[in-house]
N, C-alpha and C positions, 0 to 999 in steps of 0.2 A: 504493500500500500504506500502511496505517495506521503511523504511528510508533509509539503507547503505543497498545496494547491493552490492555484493561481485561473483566475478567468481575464481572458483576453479579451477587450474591444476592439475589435478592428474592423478599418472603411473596407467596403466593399472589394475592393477595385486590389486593394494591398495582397500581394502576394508575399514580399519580402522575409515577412515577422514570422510567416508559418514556418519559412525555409532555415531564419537567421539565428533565432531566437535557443528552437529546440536543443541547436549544437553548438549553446553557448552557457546554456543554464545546466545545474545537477542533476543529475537522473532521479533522484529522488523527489525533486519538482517536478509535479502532477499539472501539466498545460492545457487548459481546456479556450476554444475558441469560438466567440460569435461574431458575425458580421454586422456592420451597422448599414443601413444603406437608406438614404436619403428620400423622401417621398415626391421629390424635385430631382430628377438628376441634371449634374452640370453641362454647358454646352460642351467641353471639352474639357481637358484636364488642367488647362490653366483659369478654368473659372471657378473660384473659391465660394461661390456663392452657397454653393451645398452645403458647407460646414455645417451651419445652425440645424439647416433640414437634417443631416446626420444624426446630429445631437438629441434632437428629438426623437430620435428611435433608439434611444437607449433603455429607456421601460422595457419592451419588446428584445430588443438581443438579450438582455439578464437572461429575460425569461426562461431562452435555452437553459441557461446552469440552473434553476429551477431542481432540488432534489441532490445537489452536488452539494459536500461540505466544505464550501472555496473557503481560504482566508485572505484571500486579497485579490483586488480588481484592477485593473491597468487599462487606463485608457489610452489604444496602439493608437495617437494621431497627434504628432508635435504642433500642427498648423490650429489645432484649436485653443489650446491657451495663444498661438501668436494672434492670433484671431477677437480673445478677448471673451471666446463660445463659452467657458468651461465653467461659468458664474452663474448659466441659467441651468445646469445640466441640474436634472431633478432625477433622485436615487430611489426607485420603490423602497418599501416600510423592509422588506426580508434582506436588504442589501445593505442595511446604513450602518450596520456594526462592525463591516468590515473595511477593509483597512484599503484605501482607492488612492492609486496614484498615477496620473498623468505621464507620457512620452518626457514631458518639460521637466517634471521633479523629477524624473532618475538622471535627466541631462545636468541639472542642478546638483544630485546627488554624486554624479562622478567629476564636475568641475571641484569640486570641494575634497573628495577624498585626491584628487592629485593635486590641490592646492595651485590649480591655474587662477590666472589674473586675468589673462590676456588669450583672446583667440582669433584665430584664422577658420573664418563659416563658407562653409561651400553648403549651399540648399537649391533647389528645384524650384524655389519661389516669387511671384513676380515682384518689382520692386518695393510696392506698399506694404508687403507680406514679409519682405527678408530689411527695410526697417524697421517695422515694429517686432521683430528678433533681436534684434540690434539692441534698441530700448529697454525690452525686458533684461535682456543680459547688462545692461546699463546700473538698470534698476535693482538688481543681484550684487553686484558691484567688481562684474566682469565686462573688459572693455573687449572689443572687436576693431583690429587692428587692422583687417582686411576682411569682406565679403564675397565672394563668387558665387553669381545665378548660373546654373549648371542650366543650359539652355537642352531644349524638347519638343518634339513635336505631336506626338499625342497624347501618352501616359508619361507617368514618372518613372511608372516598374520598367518600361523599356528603355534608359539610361542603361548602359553597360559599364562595366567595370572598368572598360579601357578607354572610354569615353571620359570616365568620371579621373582616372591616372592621366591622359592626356591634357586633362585641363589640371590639374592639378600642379605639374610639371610647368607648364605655362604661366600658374599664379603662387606658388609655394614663398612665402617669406618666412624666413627664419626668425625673423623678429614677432614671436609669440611662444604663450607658453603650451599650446596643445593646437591638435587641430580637429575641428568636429563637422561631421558631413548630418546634417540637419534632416527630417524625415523618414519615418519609419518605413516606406514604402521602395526606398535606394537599395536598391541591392549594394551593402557597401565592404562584406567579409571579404571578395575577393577583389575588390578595387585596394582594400586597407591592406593586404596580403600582397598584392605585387607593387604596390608604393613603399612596403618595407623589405621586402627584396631586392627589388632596383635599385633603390633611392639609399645614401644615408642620413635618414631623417630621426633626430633623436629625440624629438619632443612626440607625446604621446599622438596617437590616432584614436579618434573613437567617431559611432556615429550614436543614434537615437535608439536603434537596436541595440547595440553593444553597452548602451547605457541601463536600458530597460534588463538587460541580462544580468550585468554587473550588480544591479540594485535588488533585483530578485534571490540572487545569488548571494549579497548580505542578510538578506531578512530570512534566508534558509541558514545561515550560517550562527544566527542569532536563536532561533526559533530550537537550532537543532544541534547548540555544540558540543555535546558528547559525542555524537557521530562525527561530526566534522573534523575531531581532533584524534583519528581515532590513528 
């Protein structure tokens, strides 16, 4: 039996999280997943309008784990705290006891366990959308020394890895203390994997998956250290 179970929010459309997530957290963390999906969908992938329509189907994806005994809820979608969505999201009565955390707090959570100040953001998002990331991490009182819109033409999930290394290569400053590839929807294991092979890059790599993992992965670590120290 799974020690920390865990239920997944994730957008419809997100491939990424189901692929990134599993082969980065403990096997002993139990992953269970529902989809959110908008009751408006967008006209393409660069129209953010859906977030809120998203949001509002969160009643309805719980539902799925309905009979599950989760202890924590993750919401898979960084662009709705940038968004500003995450302050009307309403939690049915069977879900408020447990312990919910957003794409943003485990981003939050792994800037502070490596004690950066400063970052270099590569995101998928248009310009309105990757200032007010900017801001929020302002507001945290981590600065953004440099930004890169990872440019697309119809989803996000179809950025490639070598897509995402090629620009990378093109904008990398060494002047910062990490660097984070923004959206849980980036396939970014194997872009972060041949950027640290190729490249000698000494300051950390992470993206919003690898955050949401790392964060899961202390709260199983907390939850469970007898076994962990075994």
């Amino acid at each position: 039996m799974k020690t920390l179970q865990v239920g997944i929010l994730i957008p419809w459309v997100n491939t990424a999280m189901e692929e990134e997530i599993p082969y980065l957290t403990h096997p002993d963390i139990g992953l269970h997943w529902s989809r959110l999906r908008p009751n408006v969908l967008p006209k393409d992938g660069h129209d953010d309008s859906y977030l809120e329509h998203m949001l509002v189907s969160i009643p309805e994806a719980l539902s799925k784990f309905d009979g599950l005994n989760l202890h924590v809820i993750v919401l898979g979608c960084t662009s709705a705290t940038l968004a500003g969505c995450c302050s009307k999201i309403e939690i049915p009565e069977p879900y408020r006891n447990l312990e919910f955390i957003t794409a943003f707090d485990a981003v939050i959570f792994q800037i502070r366990k490596i004690r950066a100040k400063t970052l270099l953001l590569f995101a998928p998002y248009e310009q309105d959308m990757i200032e007010a990331e900017v801001q929020i991490f302002k507001s945290r009182g981590v600065d953004i020394v440099k930004y890169v819109s990872l440019p697309y033409q119809d989803q996000i999930r179809y950025i490639t890895p070598m897509e995402i290394y090629d620009l990378f290569i093109k904008e990398y400053t060494p002047q910062c203390d990490a660097v984070f590839f923004s959206c849980t929807a980036l396939y970014t294991l194997e872009a972060i994997d041949i950027i640290k092979r190729g490249l000698h890059i000494e300051v950390p790599l992470f993206s919003s998956n690898t955050a949401i993992s790392i964060m899961l992965n202390d709260l199983y670590n907390h939850r469970c250290p007898k076994i962990t120290n075994r």
